[in-house]
C-alpha positions as a Python dict, from the first residue, in 0.01 Angstrom:
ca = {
    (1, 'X'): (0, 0, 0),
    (2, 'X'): (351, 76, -160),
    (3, 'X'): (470, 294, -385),
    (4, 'X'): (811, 268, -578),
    (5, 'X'): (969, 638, -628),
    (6, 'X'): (721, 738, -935),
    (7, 'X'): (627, 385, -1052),
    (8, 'X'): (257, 228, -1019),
    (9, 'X'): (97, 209, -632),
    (10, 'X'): (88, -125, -526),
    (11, 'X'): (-222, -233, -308),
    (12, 'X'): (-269, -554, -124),
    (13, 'X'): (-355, -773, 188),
    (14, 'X'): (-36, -759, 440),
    (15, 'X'): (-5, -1049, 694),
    (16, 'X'): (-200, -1142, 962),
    (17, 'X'): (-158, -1075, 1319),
    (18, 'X'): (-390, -1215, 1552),
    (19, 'X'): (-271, -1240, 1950),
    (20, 'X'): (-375, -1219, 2251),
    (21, 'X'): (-346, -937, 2549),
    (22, 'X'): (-339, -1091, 2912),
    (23, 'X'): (-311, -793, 3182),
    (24, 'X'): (-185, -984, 3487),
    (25, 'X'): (-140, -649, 3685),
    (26, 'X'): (-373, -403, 3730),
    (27, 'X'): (-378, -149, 4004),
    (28, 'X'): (-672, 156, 4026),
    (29, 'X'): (-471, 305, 4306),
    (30, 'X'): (-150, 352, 4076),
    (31, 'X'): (-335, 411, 3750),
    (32, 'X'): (-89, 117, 3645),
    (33, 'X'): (-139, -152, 3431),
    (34, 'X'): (137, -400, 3306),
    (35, 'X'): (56, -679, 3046),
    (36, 'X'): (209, -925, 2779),
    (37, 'X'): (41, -973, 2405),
    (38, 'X'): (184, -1238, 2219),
    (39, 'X'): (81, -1258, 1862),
    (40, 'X'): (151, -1418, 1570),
    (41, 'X'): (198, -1277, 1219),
    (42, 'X'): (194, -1435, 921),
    (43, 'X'): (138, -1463, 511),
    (44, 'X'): (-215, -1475, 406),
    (45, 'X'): (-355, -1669, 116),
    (46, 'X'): (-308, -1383, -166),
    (47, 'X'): (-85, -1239, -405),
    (48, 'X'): (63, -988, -161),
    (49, 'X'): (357, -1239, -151),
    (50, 'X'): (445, -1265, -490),
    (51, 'X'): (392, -889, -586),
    (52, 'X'): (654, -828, -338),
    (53, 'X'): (467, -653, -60),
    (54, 'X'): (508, -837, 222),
    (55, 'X'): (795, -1082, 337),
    (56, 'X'): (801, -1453, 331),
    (57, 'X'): (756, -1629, 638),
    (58, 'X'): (641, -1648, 982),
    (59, 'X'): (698, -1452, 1357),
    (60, 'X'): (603, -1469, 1674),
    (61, 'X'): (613, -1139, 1882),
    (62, 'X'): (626, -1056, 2233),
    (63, 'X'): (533, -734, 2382),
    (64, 'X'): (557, -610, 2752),
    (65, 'X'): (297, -316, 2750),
    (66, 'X'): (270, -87, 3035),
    (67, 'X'): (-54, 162, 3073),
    (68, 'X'): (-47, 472, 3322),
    (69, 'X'): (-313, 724, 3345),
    (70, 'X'): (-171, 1040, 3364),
    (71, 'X'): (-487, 1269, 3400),
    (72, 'X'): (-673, 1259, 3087),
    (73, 'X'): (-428, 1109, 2895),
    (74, 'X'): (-297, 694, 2890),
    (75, 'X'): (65, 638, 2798),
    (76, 'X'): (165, 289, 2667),
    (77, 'X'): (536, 254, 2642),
    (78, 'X'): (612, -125, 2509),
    (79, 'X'): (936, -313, 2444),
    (80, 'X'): (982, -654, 2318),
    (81, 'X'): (1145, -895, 2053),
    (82, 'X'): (1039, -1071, 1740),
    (83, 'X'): (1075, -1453, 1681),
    (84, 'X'): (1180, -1552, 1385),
    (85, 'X'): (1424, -1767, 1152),
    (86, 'X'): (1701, -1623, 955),
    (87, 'X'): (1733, -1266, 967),
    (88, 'X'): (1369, -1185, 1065),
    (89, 'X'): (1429, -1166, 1452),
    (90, 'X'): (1430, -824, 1546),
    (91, 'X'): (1372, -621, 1904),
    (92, 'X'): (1105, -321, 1867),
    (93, 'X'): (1021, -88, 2127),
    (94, 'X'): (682, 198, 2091),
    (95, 'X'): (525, 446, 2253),
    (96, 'X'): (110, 466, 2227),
    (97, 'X'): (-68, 794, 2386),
    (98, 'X'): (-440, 795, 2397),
    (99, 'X'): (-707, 1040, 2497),
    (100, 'X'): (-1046, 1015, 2550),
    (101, 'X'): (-1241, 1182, 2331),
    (102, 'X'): (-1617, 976, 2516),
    (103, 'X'): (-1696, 699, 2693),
    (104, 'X'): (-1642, 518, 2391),
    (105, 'X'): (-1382, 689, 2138),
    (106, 'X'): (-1048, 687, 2171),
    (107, 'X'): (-775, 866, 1970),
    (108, 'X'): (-430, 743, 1937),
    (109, 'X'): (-79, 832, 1836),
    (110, 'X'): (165, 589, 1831),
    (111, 'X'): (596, 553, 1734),
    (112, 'X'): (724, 283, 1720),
    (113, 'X'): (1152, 181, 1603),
    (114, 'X'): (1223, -196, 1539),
    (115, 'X'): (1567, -331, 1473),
    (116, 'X'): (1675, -663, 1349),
    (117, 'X'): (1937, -835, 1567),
    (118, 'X'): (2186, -873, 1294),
    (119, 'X'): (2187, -490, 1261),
    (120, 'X'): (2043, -544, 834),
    (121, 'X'): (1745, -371, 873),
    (122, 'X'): (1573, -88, 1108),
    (123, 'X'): (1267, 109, 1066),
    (124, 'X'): (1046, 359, 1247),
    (125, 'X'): (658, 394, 1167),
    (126, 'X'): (408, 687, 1294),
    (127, 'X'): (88, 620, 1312),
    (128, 'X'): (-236, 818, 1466),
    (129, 'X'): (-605, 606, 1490),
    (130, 'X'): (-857, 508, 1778),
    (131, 'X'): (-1079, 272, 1869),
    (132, 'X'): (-1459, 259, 1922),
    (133, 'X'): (-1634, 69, 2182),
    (134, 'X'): (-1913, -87, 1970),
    (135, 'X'): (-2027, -300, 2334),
    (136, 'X'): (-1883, -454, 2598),
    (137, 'X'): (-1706, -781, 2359),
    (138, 'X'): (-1649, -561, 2067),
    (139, 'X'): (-1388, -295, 2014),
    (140, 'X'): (-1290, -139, 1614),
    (141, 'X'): (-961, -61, 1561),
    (142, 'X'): (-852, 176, 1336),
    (143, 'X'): (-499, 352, 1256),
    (144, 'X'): (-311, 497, 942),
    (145, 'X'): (57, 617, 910),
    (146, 'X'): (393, 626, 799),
    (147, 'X'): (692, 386, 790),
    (148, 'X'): (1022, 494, 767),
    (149, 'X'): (1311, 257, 677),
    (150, 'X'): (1685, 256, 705),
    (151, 'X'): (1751, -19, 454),
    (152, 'X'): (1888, -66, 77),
    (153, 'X'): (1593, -319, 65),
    (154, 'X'): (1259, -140, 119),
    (155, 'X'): (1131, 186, 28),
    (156, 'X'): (919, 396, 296),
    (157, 'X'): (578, 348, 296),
    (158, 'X'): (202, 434, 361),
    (159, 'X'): (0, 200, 549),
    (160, 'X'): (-351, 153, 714),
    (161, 'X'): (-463, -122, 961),
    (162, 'X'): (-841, -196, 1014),
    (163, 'X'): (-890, -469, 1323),
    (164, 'X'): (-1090, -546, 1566),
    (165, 'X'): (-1081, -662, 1938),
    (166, 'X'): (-1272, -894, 2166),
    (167, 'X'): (-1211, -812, 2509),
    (168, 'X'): (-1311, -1059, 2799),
    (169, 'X'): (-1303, -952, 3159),
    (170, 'X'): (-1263, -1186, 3444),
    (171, 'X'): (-1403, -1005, 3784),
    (172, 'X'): (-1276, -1103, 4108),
    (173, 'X'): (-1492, -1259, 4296),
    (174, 'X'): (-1479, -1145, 4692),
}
């Protein structure tokens, strides 16, 4: 959803996103969790494009995403770089805290700042959401906020981001 300084809202489908989250350390003792999700974004089959809503092309990120309980509270600091050709490469770093709200809501707040490496654009977005454990392969996703650019090229804007997650658990066997 965009909006251009008084003229008409534009609504539409942004990209795609789909990755996935592998948590190769994980330690109850230290509360400590350290992962990598790659994902890959890009353009959907709509008019999005065209109307001018989302870029052209296609990126492939990867995060480093740290977890630490801190009483009732998880912080997720995260730092890592975009992939892409031309001028879309960019490093982004974020910070995610979540609290508990039961066993199976979540409520989130979440900066992020992303830079591209050519120093053309930067941005900031704030966002606050959760997610709800529907069962143990099923997770909603849900988040709203504000971007905030530093750029002749885009406006600020108003987004929100539905999703969903599948998690899969491999126990250790002993």
């Amino acid at each position: 959803m965009e909006g251009n300084n008084g003229g008409p809202t534009r609504t539409g489908l942004g990209k795609s996103l789909p990755g996935v989250k592998w948590r190769f350390y994980d330690s109850d003792e230290k509360k400590l969790a350290i992962s990598i999700f790659p994902q890959l974004e890009f353009n959907n089959p709509s008019s999005s494009l065209q109307r001018g809503l989302v870029d052209y092309g296609t990126r492939f990120y990867l995060p480093v995403v740290f977890s630490k309980k801190l009483g009732p509270i998880e912080i997720n600091p995260e730092a890592g770089y975009l992939f892409a050709a031309g001028k879309g490469a960019a490093w982004f770093t974020g910070l995610v805290v979540l609290k508990g709200i039961n066993k199976r809501m979540e409520m989130a707040a979440e900066l992020c700042n992303s830079a591209n490496i050519d120093g053309s654009n930067r941005w900031n977005t704030f966002d606050g959401g959760g997610r709800r454990i529907l069962g143990k392969h099923y997770i909603v996703l849900f988040m709203a906020g504000r971007s905030f650019y530093h750029s002749h090229c885009r406006p600020a804007g108003i987004f929100r981001l539905p999703g969903h997650a599948i998690p899969f658990f491999h126990e250790a066997q002993e």
